[in-house]
N, CA, C and O of each residue as an XYZ file, in Angstrom:
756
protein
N       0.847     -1.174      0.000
C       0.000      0.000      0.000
C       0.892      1.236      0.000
O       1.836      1.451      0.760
N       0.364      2.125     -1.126
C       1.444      3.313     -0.729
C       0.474      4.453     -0.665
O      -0.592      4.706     -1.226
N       1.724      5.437      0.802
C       0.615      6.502      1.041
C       1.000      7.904      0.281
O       1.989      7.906     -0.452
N       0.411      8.810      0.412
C       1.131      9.701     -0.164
C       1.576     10.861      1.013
O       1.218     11.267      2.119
N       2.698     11.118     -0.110
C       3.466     12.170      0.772
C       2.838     12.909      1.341
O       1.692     13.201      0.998
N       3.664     13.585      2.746
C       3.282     14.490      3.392
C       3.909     15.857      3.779
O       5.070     16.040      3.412
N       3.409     16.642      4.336
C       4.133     18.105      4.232
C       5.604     18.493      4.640
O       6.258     19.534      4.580
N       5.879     17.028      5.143
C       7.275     17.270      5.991
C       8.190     16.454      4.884
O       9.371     16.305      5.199
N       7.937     16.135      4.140
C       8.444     15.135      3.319
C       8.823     15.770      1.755
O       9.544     15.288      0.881
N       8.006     17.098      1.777
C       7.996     17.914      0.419
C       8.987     18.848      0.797
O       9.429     18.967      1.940
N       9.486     19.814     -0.654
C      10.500     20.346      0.323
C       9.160     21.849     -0.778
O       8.371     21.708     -1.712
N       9.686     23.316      0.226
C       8.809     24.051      0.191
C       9.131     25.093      0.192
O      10.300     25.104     -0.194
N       8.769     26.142      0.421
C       7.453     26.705      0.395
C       6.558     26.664     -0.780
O       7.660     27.180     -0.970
N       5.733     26.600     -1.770
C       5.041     26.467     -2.745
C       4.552     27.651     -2.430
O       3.594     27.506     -1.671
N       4.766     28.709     -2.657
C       4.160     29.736     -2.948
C       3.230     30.285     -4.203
O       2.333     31.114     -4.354
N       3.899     29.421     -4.943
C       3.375     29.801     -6.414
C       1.967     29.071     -6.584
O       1.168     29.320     -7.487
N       1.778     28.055     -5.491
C       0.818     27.163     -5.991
C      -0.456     27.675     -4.631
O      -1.683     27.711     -4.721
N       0.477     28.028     -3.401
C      -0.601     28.413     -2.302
C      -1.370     29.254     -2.164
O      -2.522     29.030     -1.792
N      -0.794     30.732     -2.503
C      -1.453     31.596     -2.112
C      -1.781     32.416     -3.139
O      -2.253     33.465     -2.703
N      -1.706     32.360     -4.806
C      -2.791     33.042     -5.595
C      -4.001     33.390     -5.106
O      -4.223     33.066     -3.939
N      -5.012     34.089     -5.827
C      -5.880     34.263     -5.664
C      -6.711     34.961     -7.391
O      -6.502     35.937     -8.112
N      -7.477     34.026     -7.401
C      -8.007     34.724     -9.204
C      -7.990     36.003     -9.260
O      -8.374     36.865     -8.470
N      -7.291     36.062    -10.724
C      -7.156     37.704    -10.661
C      -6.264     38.382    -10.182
O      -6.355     39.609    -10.189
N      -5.053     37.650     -9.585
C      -4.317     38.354     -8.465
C      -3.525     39.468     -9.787
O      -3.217     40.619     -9.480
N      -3.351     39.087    -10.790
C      -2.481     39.924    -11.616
C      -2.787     41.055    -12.057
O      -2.001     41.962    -12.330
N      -4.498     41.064    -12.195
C      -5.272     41.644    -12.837
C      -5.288     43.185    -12.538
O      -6.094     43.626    -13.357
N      -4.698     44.488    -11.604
C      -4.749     44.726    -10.647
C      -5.500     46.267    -11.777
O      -6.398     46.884    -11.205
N      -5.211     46.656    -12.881
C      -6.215     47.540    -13.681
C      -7.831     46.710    -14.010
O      -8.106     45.541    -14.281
N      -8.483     47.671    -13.871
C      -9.838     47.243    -14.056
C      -9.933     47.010    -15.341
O      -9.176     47.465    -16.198
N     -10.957     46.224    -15.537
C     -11.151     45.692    -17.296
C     -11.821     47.085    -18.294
O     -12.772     47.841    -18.099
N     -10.767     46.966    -19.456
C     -10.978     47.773    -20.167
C     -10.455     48.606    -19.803
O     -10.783     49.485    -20.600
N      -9.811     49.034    -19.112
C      -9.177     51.050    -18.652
C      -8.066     51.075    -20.044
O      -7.408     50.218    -20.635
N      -8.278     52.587    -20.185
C      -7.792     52.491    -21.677
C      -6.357     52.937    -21.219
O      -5.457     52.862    -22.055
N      -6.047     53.436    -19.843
C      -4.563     53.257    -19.323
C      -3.714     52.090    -19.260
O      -2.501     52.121    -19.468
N      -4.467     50.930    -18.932
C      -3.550     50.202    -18.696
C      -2.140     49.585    -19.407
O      -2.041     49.414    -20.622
N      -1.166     49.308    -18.519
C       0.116     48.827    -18.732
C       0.665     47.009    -18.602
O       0.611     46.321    -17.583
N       0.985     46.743    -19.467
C       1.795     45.618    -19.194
C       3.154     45.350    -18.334
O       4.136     45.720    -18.977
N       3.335     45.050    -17.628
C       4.976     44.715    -16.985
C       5.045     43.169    -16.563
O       4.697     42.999    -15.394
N       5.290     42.396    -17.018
C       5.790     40.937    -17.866
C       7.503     40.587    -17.935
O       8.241     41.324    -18.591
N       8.104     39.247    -17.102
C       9.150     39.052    -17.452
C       8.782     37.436    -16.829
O       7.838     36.659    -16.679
N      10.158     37.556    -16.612
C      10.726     35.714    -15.408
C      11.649     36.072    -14.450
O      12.571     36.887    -14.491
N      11.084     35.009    -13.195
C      12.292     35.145    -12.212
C      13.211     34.132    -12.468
O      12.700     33.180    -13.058
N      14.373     34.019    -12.228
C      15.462     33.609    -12.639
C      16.074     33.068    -11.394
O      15.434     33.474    -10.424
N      17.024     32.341    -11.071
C      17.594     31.392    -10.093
C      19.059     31.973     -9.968
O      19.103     32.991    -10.659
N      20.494     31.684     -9.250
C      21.361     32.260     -9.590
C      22.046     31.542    -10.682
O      22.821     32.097    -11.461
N      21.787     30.486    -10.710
C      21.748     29.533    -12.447
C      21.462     29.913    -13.460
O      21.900     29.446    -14.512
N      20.409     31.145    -13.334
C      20.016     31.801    -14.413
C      18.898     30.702    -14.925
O      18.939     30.445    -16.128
N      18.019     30.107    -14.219
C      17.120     28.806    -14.425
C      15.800     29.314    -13.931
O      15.816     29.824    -12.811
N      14.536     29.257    -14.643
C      13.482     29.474    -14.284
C      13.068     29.059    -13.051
O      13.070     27.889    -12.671
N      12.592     30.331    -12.213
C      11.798     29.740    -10.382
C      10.261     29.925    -11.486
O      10.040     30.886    -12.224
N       9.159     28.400    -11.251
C       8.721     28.398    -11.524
C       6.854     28.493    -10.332
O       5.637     28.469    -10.515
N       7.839     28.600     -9.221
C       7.013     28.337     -8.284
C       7.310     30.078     -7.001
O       7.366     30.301     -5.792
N       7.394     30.723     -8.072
C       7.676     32.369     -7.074
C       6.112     32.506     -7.318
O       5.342     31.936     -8.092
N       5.881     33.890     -5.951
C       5.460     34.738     -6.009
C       5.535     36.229     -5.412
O       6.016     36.643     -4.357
N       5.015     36.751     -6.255
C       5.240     38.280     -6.411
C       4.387     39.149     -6.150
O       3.383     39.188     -6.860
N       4.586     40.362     -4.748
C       3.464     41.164     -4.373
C       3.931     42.563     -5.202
O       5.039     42.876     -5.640
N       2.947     43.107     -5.231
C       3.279     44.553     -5.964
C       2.347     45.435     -5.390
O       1.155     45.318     -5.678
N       2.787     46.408     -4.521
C       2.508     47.645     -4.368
C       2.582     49.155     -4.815
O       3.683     49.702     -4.763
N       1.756     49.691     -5.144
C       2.094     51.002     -5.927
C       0.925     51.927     -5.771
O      -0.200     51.579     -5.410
N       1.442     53.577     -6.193
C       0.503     54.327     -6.228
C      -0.641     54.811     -7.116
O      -0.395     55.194     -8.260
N      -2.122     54.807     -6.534
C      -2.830     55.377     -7.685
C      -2.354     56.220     -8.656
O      -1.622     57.185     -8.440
N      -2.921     55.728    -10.134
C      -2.248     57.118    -10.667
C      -2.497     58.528    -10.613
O      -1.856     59.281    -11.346
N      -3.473     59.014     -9.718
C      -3.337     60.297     -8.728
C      -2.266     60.487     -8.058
O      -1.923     61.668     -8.008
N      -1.294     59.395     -7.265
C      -0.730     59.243     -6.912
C      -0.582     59.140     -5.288
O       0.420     59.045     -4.579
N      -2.221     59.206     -4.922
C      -2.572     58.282     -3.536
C      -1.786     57.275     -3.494
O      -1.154     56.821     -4.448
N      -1.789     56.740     -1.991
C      -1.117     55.256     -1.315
C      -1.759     54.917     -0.483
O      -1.301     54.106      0.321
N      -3.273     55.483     -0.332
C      -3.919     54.421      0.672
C      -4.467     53.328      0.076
O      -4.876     52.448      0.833
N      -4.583     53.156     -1.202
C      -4.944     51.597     -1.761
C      -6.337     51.846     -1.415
O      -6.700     52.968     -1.063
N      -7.050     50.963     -1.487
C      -8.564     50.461     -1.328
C      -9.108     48.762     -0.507
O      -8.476     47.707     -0.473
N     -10.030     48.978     -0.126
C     -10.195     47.786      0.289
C     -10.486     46.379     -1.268
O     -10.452     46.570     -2.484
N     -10.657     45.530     -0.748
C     -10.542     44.640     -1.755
C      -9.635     44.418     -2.891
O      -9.930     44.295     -4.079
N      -8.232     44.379     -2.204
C      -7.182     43.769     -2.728
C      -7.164     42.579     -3.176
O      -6.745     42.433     -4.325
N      -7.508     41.653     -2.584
C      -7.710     40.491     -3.074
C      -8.624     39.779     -3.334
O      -8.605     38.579     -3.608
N     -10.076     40.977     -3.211
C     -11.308     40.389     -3.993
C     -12.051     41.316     -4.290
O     -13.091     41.765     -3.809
N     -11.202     41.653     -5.423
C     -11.569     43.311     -6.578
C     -12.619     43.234     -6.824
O     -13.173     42.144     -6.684
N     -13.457     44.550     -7.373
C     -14.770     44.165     -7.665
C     -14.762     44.203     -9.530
O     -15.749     44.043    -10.248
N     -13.557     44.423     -9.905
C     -13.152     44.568    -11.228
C     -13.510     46.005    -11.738
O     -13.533     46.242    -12.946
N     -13.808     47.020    -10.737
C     -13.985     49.006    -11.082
C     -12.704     49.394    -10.196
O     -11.757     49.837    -10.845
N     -12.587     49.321     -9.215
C     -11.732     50.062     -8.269
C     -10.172     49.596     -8.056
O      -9.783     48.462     -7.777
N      -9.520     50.574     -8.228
C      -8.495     50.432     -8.198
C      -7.330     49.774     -6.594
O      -7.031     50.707     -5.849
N      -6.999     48.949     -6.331
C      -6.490     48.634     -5.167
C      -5.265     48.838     -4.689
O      -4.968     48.796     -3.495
N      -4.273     49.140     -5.901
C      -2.715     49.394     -5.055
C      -2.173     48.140     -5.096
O      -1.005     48.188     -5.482
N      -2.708     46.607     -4.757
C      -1.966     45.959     -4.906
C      -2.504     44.347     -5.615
O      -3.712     44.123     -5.691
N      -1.543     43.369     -6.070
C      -1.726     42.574     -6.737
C      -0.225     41.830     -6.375
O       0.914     42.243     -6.153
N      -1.054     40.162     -6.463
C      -0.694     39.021     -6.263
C      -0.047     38.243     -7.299
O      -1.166     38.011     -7.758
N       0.618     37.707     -7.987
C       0.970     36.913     -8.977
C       2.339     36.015     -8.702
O       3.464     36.228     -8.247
N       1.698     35.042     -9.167
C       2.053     33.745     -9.259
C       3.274     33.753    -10.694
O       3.020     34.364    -11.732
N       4.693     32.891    -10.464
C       5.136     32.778    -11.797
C       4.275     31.611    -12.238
O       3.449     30.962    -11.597
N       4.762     31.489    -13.757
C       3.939     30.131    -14.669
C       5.275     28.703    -14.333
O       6.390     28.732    -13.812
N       4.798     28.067    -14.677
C       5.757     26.982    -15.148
C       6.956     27.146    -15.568
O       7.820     26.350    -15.200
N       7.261     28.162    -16.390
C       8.506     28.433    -17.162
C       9.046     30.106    -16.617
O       9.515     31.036    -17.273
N       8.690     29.954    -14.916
C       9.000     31.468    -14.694
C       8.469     32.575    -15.384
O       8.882     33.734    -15.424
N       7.830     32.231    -15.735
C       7.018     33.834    -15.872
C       5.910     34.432    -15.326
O       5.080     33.682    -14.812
N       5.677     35.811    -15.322
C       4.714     36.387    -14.450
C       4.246     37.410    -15.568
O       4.881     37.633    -16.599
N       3.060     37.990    -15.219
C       2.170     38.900    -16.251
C       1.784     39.719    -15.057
O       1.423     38.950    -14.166
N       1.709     41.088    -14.647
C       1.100     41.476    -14.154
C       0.217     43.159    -15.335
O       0.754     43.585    -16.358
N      -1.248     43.780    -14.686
C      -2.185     44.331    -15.956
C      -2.015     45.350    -14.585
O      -2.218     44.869    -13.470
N      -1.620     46.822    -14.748
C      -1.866     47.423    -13.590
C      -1.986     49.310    -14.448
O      -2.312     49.280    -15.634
N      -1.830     50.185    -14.071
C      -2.390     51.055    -14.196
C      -0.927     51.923    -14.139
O      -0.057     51.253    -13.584
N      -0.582     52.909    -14.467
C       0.405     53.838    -14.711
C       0.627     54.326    -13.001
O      -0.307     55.061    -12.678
N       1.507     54.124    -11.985
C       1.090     54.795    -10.979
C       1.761     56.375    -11.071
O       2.741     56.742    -11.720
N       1.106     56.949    -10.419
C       0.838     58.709    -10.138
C       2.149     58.878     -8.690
O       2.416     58.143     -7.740
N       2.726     60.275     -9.179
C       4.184     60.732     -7.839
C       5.156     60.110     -8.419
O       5.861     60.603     -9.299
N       5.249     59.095     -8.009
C       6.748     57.868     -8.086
C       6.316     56.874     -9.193
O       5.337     56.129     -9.243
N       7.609     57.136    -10.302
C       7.385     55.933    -11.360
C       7.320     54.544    -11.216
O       6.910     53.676    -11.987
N       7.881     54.476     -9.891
C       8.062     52.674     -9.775
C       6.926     51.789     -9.127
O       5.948     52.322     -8.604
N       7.046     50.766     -9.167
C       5.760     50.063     -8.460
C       6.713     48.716     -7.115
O       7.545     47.858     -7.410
N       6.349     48.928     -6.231
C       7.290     48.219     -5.051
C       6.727     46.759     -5.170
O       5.529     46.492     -5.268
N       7.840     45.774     -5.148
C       7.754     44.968     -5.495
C       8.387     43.251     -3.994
O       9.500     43.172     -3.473
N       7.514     42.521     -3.833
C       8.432     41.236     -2.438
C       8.060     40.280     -3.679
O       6.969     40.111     -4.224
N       9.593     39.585     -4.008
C       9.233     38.317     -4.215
C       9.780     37.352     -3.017
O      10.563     37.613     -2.103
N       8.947     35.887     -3.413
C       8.769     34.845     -2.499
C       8.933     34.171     -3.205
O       8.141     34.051     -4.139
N      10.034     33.413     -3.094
C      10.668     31.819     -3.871
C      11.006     30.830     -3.045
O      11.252     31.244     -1.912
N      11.103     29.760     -3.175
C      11.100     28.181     -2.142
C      13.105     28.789     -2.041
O      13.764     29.592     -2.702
N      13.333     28.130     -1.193
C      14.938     29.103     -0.634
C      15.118     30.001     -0.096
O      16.114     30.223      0.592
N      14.355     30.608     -0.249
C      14.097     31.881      0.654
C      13.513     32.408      1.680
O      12.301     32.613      1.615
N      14.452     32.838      3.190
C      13.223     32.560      4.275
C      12.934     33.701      4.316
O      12.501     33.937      5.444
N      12.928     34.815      3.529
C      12.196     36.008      3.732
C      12.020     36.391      2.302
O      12.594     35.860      1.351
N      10.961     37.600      2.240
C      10.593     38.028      0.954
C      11.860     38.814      0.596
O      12.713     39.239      1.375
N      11.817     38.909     -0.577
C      13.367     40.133     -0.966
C      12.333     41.343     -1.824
O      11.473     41.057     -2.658
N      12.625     42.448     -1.447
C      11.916     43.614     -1.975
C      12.882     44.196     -2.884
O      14.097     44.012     -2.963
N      12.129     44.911     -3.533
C      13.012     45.974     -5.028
C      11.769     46.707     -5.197
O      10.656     46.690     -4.671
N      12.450     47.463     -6.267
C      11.621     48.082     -7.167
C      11.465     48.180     -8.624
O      12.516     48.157     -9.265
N      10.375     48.283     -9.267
C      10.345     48.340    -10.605
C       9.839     49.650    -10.970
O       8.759     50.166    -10.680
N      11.301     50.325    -12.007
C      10.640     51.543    -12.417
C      10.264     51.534    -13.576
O      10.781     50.757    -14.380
N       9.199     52.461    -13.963
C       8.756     52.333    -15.353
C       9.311     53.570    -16.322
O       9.156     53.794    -17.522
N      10.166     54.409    -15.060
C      10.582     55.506    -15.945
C      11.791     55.564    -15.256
O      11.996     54.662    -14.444
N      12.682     56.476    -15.410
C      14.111     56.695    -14.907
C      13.891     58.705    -14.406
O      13.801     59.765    -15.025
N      13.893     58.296    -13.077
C      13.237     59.944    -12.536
C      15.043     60.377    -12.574
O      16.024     59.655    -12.394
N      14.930     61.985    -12.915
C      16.327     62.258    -12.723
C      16.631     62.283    -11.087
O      17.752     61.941    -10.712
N      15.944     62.562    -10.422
C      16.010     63.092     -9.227
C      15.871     61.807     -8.013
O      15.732     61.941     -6.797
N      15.926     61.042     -8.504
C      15.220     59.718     -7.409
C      16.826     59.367     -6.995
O      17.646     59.042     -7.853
N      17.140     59.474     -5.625
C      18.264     59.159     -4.977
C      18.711     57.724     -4.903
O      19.898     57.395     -4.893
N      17.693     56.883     -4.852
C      17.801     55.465     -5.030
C      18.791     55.127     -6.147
O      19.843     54.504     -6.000
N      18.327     55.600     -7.219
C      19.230     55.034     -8.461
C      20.344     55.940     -8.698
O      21.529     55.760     -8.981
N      19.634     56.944     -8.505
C      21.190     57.663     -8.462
C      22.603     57.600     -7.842
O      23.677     58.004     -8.287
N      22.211     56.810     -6.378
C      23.310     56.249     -5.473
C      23.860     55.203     -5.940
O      24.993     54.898     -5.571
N      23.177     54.461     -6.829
C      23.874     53.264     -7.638
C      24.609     53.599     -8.989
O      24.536     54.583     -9.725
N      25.429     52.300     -9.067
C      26.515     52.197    -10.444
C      25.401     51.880    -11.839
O      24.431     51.133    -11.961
N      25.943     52.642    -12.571
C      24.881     52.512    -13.630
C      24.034     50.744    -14.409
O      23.001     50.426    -14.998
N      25.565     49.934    -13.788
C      25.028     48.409    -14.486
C      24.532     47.911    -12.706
O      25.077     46.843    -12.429
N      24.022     48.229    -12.023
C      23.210     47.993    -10.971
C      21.472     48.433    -11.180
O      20.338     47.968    -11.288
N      22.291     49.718    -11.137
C      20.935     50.690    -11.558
C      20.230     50.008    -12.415
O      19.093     49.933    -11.949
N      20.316     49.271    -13.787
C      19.530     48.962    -14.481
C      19.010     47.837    -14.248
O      18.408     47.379    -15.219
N      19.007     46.855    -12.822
C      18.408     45.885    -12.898
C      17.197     46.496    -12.014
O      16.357     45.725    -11.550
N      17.124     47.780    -11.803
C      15.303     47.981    -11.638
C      14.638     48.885    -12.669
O      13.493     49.326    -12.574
N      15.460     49.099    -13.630
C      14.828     49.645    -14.942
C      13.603     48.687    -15.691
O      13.968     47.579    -16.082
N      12.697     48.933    -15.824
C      12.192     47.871    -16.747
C      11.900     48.770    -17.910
O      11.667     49.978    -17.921
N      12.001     47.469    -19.369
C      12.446     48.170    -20.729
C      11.135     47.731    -21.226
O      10.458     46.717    -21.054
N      10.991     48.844    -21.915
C       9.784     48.968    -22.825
C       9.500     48.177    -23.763
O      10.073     48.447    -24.819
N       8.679     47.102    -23.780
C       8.461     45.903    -24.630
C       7.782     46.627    -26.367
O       6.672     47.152    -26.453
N       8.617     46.494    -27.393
C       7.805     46.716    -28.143
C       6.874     45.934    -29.171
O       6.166     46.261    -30.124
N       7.207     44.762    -28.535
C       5.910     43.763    -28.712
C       4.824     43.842    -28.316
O       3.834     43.340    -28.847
N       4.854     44.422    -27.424
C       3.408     45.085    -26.426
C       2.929     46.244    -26.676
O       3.829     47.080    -26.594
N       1.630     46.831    -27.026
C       0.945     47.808    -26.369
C       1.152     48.434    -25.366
O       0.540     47.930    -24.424
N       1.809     49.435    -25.048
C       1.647     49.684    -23.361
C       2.369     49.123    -22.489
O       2.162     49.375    -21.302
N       3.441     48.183    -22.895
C       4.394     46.839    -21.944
C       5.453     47.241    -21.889
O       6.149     47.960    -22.606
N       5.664     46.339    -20.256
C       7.087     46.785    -20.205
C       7.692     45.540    -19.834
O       6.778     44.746    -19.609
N       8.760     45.028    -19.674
C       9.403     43.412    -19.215
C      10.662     43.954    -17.864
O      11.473     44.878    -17.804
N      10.315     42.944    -17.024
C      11.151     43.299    -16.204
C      11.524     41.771    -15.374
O      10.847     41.073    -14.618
N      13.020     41.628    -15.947
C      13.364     40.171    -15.164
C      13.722     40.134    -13.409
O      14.288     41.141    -12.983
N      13.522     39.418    -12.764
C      13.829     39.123    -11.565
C      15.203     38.441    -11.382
O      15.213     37.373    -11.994
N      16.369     38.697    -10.743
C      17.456     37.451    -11.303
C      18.136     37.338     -9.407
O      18.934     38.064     -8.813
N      17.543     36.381     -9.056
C      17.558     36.388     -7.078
C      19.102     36.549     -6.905
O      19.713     37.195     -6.054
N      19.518     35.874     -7.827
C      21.522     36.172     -7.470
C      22.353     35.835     -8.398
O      21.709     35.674     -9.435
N      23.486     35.641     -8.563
C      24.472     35.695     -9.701
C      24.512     37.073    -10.281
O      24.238     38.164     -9.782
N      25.028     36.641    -11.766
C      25.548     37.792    -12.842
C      23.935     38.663    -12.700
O      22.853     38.076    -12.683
N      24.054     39.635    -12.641
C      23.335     41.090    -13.376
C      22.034     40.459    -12.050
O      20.881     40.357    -12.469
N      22.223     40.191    -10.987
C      21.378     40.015     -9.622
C      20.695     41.273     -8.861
O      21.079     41.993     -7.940
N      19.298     41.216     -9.793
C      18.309     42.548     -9.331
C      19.010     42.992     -7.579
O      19.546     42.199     -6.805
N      18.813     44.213     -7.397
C      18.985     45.508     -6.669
C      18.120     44.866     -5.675
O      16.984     44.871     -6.148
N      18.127     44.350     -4.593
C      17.383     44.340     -3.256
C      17.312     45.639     -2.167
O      18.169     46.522     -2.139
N      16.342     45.598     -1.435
C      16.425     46.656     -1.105
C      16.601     46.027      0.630
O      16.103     44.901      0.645
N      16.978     46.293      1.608
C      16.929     46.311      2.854
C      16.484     47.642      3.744
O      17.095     48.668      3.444
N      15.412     47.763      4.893
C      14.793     48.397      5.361
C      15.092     48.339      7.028
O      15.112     47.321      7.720
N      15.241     49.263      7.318
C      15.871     50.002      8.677
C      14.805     49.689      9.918
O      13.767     50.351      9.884
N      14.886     49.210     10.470
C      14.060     48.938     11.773
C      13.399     50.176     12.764
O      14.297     50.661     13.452
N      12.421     50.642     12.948
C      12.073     51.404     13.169
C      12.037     51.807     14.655
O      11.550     52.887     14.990
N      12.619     50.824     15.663
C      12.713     50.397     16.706
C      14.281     51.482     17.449
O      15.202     51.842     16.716
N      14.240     51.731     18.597
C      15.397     52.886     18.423
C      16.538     52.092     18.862
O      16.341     50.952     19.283
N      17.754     52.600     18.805
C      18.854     51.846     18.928
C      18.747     51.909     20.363
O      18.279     52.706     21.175
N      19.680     50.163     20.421
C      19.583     50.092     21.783
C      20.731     50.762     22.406
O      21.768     50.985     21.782
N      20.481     51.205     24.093
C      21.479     51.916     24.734
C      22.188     51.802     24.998
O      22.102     50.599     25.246
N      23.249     52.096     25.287
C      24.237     51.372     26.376
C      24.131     51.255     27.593
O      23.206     51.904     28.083
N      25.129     50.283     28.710
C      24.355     50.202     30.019
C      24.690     51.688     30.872
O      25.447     52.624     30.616
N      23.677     51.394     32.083
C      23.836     52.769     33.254
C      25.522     53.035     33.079
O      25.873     54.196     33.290
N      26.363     52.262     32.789
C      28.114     53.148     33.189
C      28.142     54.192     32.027
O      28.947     55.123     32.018
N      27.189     53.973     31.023
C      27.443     54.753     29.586
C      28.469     53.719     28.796
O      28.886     54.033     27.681
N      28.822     52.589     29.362
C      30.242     52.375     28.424
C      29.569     51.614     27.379
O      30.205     51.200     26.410
């Protein structure tokens, strides 16, 4: 008799397969005559399709609000939410349908891949601001792994690869704890 495997026995996280949600890509309402494509693959440090990532994306209305809306993850297909879920395919790829955001060109981005015990954040810009300190503090062949390039196969698209490490290994971002530094003891030393 054979049983089937069990959760301790798989190796994991399956992200790609757990926590979709229909539509998660979808994040422009149907039909908006704004909408944008931004479409690529995440990549391994092998340079080998993660076929089992997923990818949150946060960004601003294109007013350029950031309080988002309720029903993020169960749109009513009119209102705009700020954020969206997507799953890569089989062969690493991801599609996300979202809306031009308003203020800041980029759209903030956590991916989640099996190897990884935390999300890794970046950003994807859709334009190159002169003034944005982020990229500007970087070396120009850094800088461009949060550029995403204008697909001209697409309408409106842009492609933007994910590459977790190795050669040309997207720009992570790390975030400062908001917690105050700790003191030193009563001697001061």
């Amino acid at each position: 008799m054979s049983l089937p495997v069990t959760p301790s026995q798989t190796i994991g996280p399956f992200f790609g397969e757990a926590l979709p949600v229909p539509g998660g890509g979808e994040l422009a309402p149907a039909g908006h005559p704004d909408t944008v494509t931004v479409h690529g693959y995440v990549y391994d440090g092998e340079g080998a399709p993660v076929p089992s990532a997923l990818l949150e994306f946060w960004q601003a209305a294109p007013d350029g609000s950031l309080t988002g809306a309720p029903g993020s993850l169960d749109r009513d297909g009119v209102t705009f939410t700020g954020f969206a879920r997507v799953p890569t395919r089989a062969d690493g790829r991801y599609v996300l349908r979202t809306l031009p955001p308003g203020g800041a060109p980029f759209l903030s981005l956590c991916v989640f891949a099996p190897g990884l015990s935390r999300g890794l954040f970046t950003r994807v810009y859709l334009a190159f601001p002169q003034d944005d300190e982020l990229l500007l503090g970087l070396p120009a062949e850094r800088r461009a792994t949060l550029l995403a390039a204008r697909d001209p196969a697409t309408h409106r698209g842009y492609r933007f690869d994910v590459r977790l490490s190795g050669e040309r290994e997207t720009v992570f971002l790390t975030f400062a704890s908001a917690r105050p530094a700790e003191e030193s003891g009563p001697s001061g030393g």
